[in-house]
C-alpha positions as CSV (number, residue, x, y, z in Angstrom):
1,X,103.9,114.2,102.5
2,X,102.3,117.6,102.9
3,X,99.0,118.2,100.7
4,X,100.6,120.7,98.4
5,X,103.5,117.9,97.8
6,X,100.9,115.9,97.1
7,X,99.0,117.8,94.5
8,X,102.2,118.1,93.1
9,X,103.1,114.5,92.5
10,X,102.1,114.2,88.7
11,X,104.5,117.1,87.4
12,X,107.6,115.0,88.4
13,X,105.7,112.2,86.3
14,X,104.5,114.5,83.4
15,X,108.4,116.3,82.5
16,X,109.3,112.4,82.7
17,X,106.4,111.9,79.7
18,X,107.4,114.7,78.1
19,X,110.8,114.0,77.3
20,X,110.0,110.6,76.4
21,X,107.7,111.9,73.9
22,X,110.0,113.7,72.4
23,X,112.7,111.2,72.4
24,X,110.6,107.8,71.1
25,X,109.8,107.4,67.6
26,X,111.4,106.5,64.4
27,X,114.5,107.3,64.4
28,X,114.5,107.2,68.3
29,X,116.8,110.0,69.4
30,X,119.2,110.9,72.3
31,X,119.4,113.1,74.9
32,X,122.0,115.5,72.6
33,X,119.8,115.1,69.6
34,X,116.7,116.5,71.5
35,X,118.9,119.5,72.8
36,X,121.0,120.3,69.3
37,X,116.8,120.4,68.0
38,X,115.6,122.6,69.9
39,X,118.4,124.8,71.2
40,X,121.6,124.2,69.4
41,X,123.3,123.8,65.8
42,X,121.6,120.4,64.7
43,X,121.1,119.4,61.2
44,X,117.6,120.6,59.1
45,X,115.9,117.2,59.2
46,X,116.7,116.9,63.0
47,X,114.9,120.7,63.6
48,X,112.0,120.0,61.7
49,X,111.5,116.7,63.4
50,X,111.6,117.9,66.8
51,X,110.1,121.5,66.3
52,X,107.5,120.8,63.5
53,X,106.4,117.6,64.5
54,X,107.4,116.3,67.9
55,X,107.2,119.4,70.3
56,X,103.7,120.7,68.8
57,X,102.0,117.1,69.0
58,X,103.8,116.9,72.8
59,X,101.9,120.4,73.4
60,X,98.8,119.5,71.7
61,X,98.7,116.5,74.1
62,X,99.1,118.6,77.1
63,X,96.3,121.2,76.1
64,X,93.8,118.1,75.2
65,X,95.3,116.4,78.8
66,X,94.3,119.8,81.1
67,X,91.1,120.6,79.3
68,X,89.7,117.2,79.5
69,X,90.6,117.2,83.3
70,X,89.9,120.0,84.3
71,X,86.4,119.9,82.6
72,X,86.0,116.5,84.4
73,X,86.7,118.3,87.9
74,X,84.1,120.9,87.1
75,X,81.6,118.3,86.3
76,X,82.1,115.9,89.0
77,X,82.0,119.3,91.3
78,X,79.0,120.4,89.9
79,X,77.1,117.5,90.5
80,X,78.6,115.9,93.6
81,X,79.0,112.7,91.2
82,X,82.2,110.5,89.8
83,X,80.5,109.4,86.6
84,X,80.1,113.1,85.4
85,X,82.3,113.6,82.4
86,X,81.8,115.6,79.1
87,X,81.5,111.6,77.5
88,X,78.7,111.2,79.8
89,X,76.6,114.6,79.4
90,X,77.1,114.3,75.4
91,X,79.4,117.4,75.4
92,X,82.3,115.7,73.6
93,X,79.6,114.0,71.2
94,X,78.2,117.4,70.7
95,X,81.1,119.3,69.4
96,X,82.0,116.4,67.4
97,X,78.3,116.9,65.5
98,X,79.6,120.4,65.5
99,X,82.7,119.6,63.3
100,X,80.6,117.4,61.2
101,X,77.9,120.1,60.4
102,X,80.7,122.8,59.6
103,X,82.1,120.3,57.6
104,X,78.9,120.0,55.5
105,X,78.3,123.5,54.8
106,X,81.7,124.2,53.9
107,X,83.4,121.3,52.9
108,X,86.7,123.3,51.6
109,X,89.0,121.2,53.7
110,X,89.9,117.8,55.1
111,X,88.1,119.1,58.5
112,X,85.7,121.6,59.9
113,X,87.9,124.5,62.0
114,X,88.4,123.3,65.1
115,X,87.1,126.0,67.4
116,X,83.4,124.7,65.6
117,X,83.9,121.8,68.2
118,X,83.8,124.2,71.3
119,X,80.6,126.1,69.7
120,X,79.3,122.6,69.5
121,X,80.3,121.9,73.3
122,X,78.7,124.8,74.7
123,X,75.6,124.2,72.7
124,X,75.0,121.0,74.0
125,X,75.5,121.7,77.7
126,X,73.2,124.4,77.5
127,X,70.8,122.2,76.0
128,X,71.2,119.1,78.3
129,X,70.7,121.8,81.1
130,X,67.5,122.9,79.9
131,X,66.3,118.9,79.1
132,X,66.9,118.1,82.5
133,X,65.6,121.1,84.3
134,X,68.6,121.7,86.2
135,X,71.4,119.7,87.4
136,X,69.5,118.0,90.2
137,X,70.1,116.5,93.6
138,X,73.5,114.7,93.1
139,X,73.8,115.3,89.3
140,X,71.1,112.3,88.8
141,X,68.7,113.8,86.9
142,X,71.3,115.7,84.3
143,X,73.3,112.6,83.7
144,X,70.6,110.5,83.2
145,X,69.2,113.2,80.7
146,X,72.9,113.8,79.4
147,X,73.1,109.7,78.1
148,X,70.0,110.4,76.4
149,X,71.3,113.4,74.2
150,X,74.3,112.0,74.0
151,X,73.0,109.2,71.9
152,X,70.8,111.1,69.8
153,X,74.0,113.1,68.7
154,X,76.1,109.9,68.3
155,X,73.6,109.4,66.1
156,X,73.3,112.4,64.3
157,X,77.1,112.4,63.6
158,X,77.1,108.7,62.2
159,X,74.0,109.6,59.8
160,X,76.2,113.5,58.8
161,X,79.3,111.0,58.3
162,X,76.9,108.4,55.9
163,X,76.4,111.6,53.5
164,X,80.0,113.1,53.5
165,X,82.1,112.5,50.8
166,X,84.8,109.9,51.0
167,X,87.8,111.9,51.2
168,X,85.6,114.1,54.1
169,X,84.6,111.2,55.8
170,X,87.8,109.2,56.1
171,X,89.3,112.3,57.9
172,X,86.5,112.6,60.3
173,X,86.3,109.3,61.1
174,X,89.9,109.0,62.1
175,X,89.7,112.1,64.1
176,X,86.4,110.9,65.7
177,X,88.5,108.2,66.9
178,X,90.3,110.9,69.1
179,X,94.3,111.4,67.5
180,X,96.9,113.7,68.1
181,X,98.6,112.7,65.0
182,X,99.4,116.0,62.6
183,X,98.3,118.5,65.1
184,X,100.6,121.5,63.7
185,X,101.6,125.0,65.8
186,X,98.8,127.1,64.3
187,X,95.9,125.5,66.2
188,X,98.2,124.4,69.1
189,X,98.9,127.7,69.6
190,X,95.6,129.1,69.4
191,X,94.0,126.5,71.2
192,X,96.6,127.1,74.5
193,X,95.9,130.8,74.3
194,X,91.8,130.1,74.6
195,X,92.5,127.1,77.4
196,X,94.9,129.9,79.4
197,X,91.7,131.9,79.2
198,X,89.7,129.1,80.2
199,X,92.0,128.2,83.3
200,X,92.1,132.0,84.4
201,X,88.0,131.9,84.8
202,X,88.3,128.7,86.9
203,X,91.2,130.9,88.9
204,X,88.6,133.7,89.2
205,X,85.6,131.0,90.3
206,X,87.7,128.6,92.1
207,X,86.7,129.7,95.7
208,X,83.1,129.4,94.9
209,X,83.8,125.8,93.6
210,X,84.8,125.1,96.9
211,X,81.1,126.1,98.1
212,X,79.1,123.0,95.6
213,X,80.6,120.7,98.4
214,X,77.9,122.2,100.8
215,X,74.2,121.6,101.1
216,X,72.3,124.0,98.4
217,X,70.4,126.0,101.3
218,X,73.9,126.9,103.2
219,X,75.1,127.9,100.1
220,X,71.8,130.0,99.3
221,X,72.2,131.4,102.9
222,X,76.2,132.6,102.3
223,X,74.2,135.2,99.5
224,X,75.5,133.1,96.4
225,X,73.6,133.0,93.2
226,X,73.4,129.5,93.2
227,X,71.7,129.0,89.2
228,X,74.2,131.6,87.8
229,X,77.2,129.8,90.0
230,X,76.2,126.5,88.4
231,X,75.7,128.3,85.2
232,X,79.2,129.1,85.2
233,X,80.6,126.5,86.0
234,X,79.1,123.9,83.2
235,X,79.9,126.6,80.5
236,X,83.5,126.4,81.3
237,X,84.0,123.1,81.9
238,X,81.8,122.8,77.8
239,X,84.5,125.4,76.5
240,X,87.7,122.6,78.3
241,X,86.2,119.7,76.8
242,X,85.1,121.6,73.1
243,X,88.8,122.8,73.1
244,X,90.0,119.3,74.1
245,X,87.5,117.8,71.3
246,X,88.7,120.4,68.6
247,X,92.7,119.6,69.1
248,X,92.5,116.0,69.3
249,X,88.9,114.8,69.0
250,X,86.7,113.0,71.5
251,X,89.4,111.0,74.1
252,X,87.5,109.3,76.6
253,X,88.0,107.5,80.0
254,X,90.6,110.7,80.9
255,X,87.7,113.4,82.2
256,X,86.4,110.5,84.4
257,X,89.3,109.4,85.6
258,X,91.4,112.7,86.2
259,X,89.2,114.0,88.7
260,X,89.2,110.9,90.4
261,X,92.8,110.3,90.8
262,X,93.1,114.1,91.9
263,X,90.5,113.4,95.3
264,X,92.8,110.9,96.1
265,X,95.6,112.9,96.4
266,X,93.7,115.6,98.1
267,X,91.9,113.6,101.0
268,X,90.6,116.7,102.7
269,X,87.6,116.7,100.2
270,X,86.8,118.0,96.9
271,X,87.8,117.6,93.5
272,X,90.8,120.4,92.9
273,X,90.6,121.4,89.1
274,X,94.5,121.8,89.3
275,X,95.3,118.6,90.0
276,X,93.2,117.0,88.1
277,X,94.1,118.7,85.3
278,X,98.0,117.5,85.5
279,X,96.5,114.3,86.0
280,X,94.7,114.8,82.7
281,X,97.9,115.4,81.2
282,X,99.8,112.7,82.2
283,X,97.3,110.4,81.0
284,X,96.8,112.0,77.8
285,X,100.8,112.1,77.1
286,X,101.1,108.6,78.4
287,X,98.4,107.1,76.1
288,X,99.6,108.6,73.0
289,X,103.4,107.8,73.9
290,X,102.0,103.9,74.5
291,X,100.3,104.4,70.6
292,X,103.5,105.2,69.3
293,X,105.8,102.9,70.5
294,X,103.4,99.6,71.3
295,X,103.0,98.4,67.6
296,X,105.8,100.6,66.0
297,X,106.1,101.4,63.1
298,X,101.7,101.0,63.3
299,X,100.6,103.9,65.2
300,X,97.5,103.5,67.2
301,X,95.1,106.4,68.0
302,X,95.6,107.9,71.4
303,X,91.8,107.9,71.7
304,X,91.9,104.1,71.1
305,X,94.6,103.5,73.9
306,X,92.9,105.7,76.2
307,X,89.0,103.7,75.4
308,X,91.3,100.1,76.0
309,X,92.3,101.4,79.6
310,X,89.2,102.8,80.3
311,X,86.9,99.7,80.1
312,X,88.5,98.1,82.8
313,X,88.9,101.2,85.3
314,X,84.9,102.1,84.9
315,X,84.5,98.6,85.7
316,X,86.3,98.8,88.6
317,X,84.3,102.1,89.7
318,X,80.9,100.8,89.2
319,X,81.7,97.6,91.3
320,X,83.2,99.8,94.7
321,X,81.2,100.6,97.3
322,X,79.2,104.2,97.0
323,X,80.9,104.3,93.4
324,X,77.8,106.9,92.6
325,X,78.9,109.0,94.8
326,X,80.8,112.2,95.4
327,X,82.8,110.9,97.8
């Protein structure tokens, strides 16, 4: 199998997903039902189910899936390390302090606009850049500094959700939790038109990622602006993971693992953003399609299906040989 073939293995996978997603559920439908939805003559309830509430949680999942891994790829490029993820720097616990503090000021409605979240993610990286100094030889010193901050805001968002109301906090909560349930076209739609912006950047940059595999002097000595290339980089991959965070609220294990999966389909080196970020989707669609139908009619959180299979895969990281590594 050639290398592009390769990269290209999770699409096959992810239309597979897709149509599942869109098929399971209560009622379950067919193949016909699906098609009379969205393209031909089917009844009212069966166009509202599919178009209102089936296709824009299917597209929400995607946008949440590629943000999250493409974020991851940038991370784990940035600091030649497979335990950078926006979990681990406090990104995702940052815009979720975001959505918490919008909530306060302006507690008009069940939650705080979404796009407060990606504020809240490129806050935080700023800051956990400036804490640490830098991101350091191997990405040491900024994750060590990113757990830090990231507890601190944990914490800050479990003492702004102890003075919410009820009604406030019960809706934060579950979205805390990371869900894709509800997610209508408005902010789907929005949110895919600022991640198609996102991914364009990373289009623009994604020759100079290829350079953060080298030794810092060689890539000082090609003439690259090495601070304002790293610079770059961790504000886009904050703006993936505060989009991911605003649609469907802090999923974890799929930033970490996305990137991973992705270098081992690409065994030339490197971390391509691409890949990983199908990856990310697939995992994202999968865990929420597993939700849905594992305790039907109970539906559980995608956030919680994702945290269940991500226990044992970090596990399995941290117990392989040069598991710190970038390679």
């Amino acid at each position: 199998m050639t290398k592009a073939a390769r990269r290209l293995a999770p699409i096959p996978l992810l239309l597979v997903l897709a149509y599942a997603a869109l098929v399971a559920g209560t009622p379950r439908l067919s193949a016909s039902q699906v098609y009379a939805g969205l393209f031909g003559p089917g009844s009212d309830w069966l166009f509202t189910l599919v178009t209102q509430f089936r296709l824009p949680r299917l597209c929400a999942a995607l946008v949440v899936g590629i943000g999250l891994g493409a974020a991851g790829a940038l991370l784990q490029n940035l600091t030649r390390n497979r335990l950078a993820s926006p979990d681990v720097l406090g990104i995702n616990d940052g815009a979720l302090l975001a959505l918490a503090l919008s909530l306060m000021l302006n507690p008009s409605g069940l939650l705080a606009p979404w796009w407060c979240a990606v504020a809240g993610a490129l806050i935080t990286a700023v800051f956990t850049l400036l804490a640490a100094g830098g991101v350091g030889t191997r990405g040491y010193r900024v994750l060590v500094v990113g757990l830090g901050i990231a507890s601190l805001l944990r914490a800050g968002f479990d003492i702004a959700l102890a003075t919410l109301s009820i009604f406030h906090a019960t809706g934060l909560y579950a979205f805390s939790v990371g869900s894709l349930a509800g997610r209508a076209w408005p902010v789907v739609k929005v949110a895919s038109a600022l991640l198609g912006i996102l991914l364009t950047a990373c289009w623009v940059i994604s020759r100079a990622l290829v350079l953060l595999c080298l030794h810092d002097d060689s890539i000082r000595g090609l003439g690259v602006n090495l601070g304002q290339l790293r610079f770059t980089v961790l504000m886009l991959a904050a703006a993936l993971a505060g989009v991911a965070v605003g649609v469907g609220g802090p999923i974890g294990f799929v930033a970490l693992a996305a990137p991973m999966l992705a270098q081992r389909l690409s065994p030339d080196g490197g971390i391509p953003v691409w890949c990983s970020a199908s990856i990310g989707a697939v995992l994202v669609t999968a865990a929420d399609l597993l939700g849905r139908i594992a305790a039907a009619p109970v539906e559980v959180p995608v956030g919680v299906v994702s945290g269940f299979l991500g226990g044992p895969f970090l596990l399995w990281l941290l117990m392989r040989p040069k598991a710190y590594g970038a390679g």
